[in-house]
C-alpha positions as CSV (number, residue, x, y, z in Angstrom):
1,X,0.0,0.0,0.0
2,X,2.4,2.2,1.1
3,X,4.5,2.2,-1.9
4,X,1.8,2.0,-4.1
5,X,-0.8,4.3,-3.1
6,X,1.1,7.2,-0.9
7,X,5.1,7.6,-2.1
8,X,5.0,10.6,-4.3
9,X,4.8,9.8,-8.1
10,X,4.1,14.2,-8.5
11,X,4.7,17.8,-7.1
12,X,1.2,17.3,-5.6
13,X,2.9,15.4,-2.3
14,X,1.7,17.5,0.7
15,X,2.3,17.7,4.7
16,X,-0.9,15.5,4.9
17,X,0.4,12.7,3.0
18,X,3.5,13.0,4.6
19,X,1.7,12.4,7.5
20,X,0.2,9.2,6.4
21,X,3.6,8.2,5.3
22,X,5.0,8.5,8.6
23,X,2.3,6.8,10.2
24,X,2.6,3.5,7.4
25,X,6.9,3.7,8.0
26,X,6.3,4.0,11.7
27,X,4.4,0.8,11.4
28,X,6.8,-1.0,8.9
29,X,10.1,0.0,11.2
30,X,8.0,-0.9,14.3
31,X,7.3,-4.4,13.0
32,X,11.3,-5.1,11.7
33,X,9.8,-4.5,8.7
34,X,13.1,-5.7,6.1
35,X,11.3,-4.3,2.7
36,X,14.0,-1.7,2.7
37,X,13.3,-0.6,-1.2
38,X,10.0,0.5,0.1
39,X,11.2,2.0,3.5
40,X,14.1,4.4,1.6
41,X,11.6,5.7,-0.7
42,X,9.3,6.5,2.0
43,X,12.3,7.9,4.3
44,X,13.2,10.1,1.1
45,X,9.7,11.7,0.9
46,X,9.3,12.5,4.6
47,X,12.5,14.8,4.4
48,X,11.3,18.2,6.2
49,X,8.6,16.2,7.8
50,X,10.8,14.1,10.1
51,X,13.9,15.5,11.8
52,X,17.2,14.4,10.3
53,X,17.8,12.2,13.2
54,X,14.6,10.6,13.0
55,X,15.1,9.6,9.1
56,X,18.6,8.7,10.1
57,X,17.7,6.3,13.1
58,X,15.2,5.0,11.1
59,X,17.4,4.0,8.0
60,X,19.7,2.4,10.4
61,X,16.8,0.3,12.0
62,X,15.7,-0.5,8.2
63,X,19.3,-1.4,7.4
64,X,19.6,-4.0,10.4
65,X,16.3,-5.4,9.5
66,X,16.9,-6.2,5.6
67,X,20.4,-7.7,6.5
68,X,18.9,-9.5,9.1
69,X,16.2,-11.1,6.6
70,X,19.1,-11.5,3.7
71,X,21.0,-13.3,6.1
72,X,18.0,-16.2,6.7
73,X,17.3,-17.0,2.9
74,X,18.3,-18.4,0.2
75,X,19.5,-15.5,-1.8
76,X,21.0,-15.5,-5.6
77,X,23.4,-12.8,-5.8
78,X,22.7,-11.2,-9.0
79,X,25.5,-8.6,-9.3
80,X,26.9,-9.2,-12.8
81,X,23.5,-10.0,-14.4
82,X,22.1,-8.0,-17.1
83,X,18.4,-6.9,-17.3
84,X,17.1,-10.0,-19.5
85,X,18.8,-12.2,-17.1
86,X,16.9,-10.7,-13.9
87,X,14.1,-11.0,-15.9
88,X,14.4,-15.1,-15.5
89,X,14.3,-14.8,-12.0
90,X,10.6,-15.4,-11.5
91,X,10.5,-16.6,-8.3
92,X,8.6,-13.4,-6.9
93,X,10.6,-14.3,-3.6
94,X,14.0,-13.7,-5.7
95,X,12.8,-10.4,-6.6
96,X,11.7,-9.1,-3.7
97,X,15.4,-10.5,-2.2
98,X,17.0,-8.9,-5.1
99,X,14.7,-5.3,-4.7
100,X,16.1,-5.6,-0.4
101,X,19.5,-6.4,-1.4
102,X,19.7,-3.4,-4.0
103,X,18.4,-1.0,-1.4
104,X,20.7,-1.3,1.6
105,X,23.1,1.3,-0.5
106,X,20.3,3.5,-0.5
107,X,19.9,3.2,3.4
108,X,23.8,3.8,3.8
109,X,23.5,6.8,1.6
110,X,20.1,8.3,3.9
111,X,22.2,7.3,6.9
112,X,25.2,9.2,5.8
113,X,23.3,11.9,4.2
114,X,21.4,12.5,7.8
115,X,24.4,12.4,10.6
């Protein structure tokens, strides 16, 4: 839902979508939540609605939980691959691995970007 229906996709993202944003990353990060493609984005769009510290705690608390859940499965590494070859991954699992994975450098670059 939350990066479907509430991440901003326009200029028409205001302070009382933010809001809801917070509230649905509040609930992901409170529940170890390891989706961390979705948790940057929504990190990114609450930037002047959450203190830097908060956006920065968080992204480290998103971090720990994707590693966490990378560190249980059975994940293919795909660095290396080309698009067509990502494509044959279709085991949904895989992908969402693979969109976790590819989002902890985002998290290290929120984390940096907010200390």
């Amino acid at each position: 839902m939350l990066s479907i229906h509430l991440l901003p996709t326009d200029a028409n993202f205001d302070y009382n979508r933010q809001a809801v944003v917070a509230f649905y990353t509040d609930y992901l990060l409170n529940n170890n939540h390891p989706n961390a493609h979705i948790i940057a984005d929504a990190l990114r769009s609450l930037e002047g609605y959450w203190s830097r510290d908060q956006i920065a705690q968080a992204a480290e608390n998103a971090l720990l939980f994707a590693e966490e859940y990378l560190s249980k499965q059975n994940f293919v590494e795909s660095a290396g691959l080309d698009k067509e070859s990502l494509e044959l991954l279709k085991d949904k699992q895989q992908i969402v691995l693979h969109k976790i994975h590819f989002a902890i450098p985002e998290l290290m670059n929120i984390i940096g970007e907010h200390e």
